[in-house]
Steps between C-alpha positions, in 0.01 A plus 500: 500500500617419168794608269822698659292832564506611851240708698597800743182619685461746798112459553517183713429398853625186724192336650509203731837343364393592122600759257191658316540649156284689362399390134277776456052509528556357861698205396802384656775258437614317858867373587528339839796609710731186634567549876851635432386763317214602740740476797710773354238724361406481898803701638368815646527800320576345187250608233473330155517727179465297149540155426600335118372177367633305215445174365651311769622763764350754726713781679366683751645888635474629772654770759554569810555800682815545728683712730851513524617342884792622691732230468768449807765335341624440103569205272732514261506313165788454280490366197742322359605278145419182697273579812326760692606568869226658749561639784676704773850503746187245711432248263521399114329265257663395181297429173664252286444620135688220307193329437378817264775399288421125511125595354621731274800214347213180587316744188769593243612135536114335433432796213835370353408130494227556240558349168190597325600705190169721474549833610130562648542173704836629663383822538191376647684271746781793571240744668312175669820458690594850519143565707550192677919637616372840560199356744762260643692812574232710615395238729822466693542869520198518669569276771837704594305835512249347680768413754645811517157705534401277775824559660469907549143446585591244802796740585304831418776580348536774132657334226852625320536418124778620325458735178470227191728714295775446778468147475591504129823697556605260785432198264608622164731780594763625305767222387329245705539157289176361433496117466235335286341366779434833659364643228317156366329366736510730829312825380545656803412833406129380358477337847562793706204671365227275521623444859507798572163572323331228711625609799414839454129458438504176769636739791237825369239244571606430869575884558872427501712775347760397234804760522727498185856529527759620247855487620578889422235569809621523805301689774225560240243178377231489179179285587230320308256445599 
């Protein structure tokens, strides 16, 4: 394909390791699959719904239906301005988060080094790096939720979030003193969410339940599912 245009179809089929596209009076355009891809597309009961092609990417979705398993045990996570903590009165893991900041200061300090006086060049190179910190970011995020997922599915065990909007009164309550550093370079609070986003759809996946907690409940819980 050429030029930035991208193309969504629905009308496609998955034959022998190669996407078919239809083109229209019987033609068809063919993609081959890499074994990654194919292994995946292989889980059972997973069934593949649309696909979009650019000029240099292809993204491929697809669901899978799941039902909820009784769960024996829970795992809590707590997150916190410089890690996440997982687990129960058993056992506990402990993310280290400090590195978030380090990509997010590694970019401010790079974007800051430019000299160049031409606006389009800086403001070129400023959302180059800004994709590249927020990939970083989105990277190593992945790799704790991944964790934690595996975790409750090895334990069979429901996982406890607690209520995002508690999290910012704990770290920016009232008359707290907020250093520079907090609010510079550990965004906690964006942090909490995508975590908690990826966990979310992560454990729906495996038929783990995700039970969110705000601290005015007490007997009483609100789940996502």
């Amino acid at each position: 394909m050429s030029g930035s245009h991208a193309l969504s179809c629905y009308g496609f089929s998955i034959v022998d390791g190669v996407l078919r596209i239809p083109l229209g009076n019987r033609q068809f355009e063919e993609i081959p699959l890499n074994r990654h891809v194919l292994d995946v597309l292989s889980e059972p009961g997973l069934k593949v719904r649309s696909f979009t092609l650019n000029a240099s990417t292809l993204s491929i979705c697809f669901a899978k239906e799941t039902d909820l398993r009784e769960c024996i045990s829970t795992l809590g996570v707590d997150r916190n301005v410089g890690n996440v903590t997982c687990g129960n009165n058993e056992d506990a893991s402990v993310y280290d988060l400090t590195h978030l900041a380090d990509i997010q200061q590694n970019s401010k300090e790079i974007v800051a080094s430019f000299k160049r006086n031409d606006v389009r060049i800086r403001k070129n190179l400023t959302a180059k790096y800004g994709m590249r910190k927020g990939n970083r970011t989105l990277q190593f995020i992945h790799a704790i939720t991944s964790s934690i997922v595996a975790d409750a599915d090895r334990q069979n065990a429901a996982i406890v979030l607690e209520d995002i909007r508690d999290i910012k009164q704990k770290l920016f309550r009232k008359g707290d003193v907020k250093r520079k550093r907090t609010r510079g370079t550990v965004n906690c609070v964006a942090w909490a969410g995508e975590i908690e986003r990826q966990i979310t759809y992560k454990a729906a996946w495996e038929g783990i339940p995700v039970i969110v907690l705000s601290r005015k409940d007490t007997m009483g819980t609100s789940s996502r599912h």
